[in-house]
C-alpha positions as CSV (number, residue, x, y, z in Angstrom):
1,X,277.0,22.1,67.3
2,X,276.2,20.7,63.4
3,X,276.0,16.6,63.5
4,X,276.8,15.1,60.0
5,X,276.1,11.6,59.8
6,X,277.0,9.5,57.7
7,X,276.0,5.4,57.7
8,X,278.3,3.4,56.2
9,X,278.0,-0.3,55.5
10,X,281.6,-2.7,53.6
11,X,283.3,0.6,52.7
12,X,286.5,-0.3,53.1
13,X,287.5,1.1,49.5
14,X,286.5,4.7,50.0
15,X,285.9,5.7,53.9
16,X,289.7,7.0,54.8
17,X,289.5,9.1,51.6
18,X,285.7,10.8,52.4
19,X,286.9,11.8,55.8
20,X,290.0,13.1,55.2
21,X,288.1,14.8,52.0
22,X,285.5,16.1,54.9
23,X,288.4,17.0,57.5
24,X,289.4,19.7,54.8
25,X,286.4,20.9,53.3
26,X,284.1,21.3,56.4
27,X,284.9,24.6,57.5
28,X,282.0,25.8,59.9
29,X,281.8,28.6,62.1
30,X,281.0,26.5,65.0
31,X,281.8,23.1,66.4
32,X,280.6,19.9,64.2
33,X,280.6,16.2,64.3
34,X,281.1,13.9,62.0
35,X,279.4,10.8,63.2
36,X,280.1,7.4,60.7
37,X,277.5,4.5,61.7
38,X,279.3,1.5,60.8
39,X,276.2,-0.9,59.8
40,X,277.7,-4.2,59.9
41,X,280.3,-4.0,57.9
42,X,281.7,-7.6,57.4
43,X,285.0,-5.5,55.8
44,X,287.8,-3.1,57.3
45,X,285.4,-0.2,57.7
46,X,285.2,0.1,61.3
47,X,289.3,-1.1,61.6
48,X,289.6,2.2,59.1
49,X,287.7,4.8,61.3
50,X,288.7,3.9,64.4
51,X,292.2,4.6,63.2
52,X,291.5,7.7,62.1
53,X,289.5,8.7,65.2
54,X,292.8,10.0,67.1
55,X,293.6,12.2,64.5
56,X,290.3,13.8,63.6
57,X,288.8,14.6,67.4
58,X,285.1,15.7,65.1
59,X,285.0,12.3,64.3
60,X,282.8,9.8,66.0
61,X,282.1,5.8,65.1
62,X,279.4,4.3,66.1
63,X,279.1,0.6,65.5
64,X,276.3,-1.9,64.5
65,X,276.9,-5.6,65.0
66,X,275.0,-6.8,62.0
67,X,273.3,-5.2,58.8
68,X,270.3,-3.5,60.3
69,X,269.6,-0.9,57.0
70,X,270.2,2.7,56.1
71,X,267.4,3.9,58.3
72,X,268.0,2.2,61.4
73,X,271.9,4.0,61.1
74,X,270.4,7.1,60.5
75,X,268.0,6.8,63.4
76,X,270.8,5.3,65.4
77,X,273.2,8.6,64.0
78,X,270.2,10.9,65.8
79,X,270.1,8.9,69.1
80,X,274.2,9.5,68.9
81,X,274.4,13.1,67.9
82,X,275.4,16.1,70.6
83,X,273.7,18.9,67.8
């Protein structure tokens, strides 16, 4: 299994669009993950993924309560992956 991750922090604007942009051009020959580390986001980001989550079963969210930096979701997007 491949684990993309992908922090994410107030990205409302653009999120639905990059995943469904990922959901067609990932085409691997074995299973992936797309994890999105919500980091705080004070906007509709984690609303936006979670909806999508049902139809998109690579797709993970993992949520931060508050800001915590792009490394910390990355480190957090290790500790979450299967691959």
């Amino acid at each position: 299994m491949i684990s993309i991750i992908v922090p994410a922090y107030n990205e409302e604007e653009g999120i639905e669009k990059f995943i469904n942009e990922m959901k067609k051009r990932v085409k691997l020959n074995e299973d992936y993950e797309l994890i999105i580390i919500n980091d705080g986001s004070s906007d509709k980001t984690p609303v936006i993924v979670n909806k999508m989550l049902k139809g998109y079963p690579s797709l993970c969210l993992v949520n931060h309560e508050k800001n915590k930096g792009i490394g910390a979701a990355i480190r957090t997007g290790i500790q979450e992956a299967k691959g």
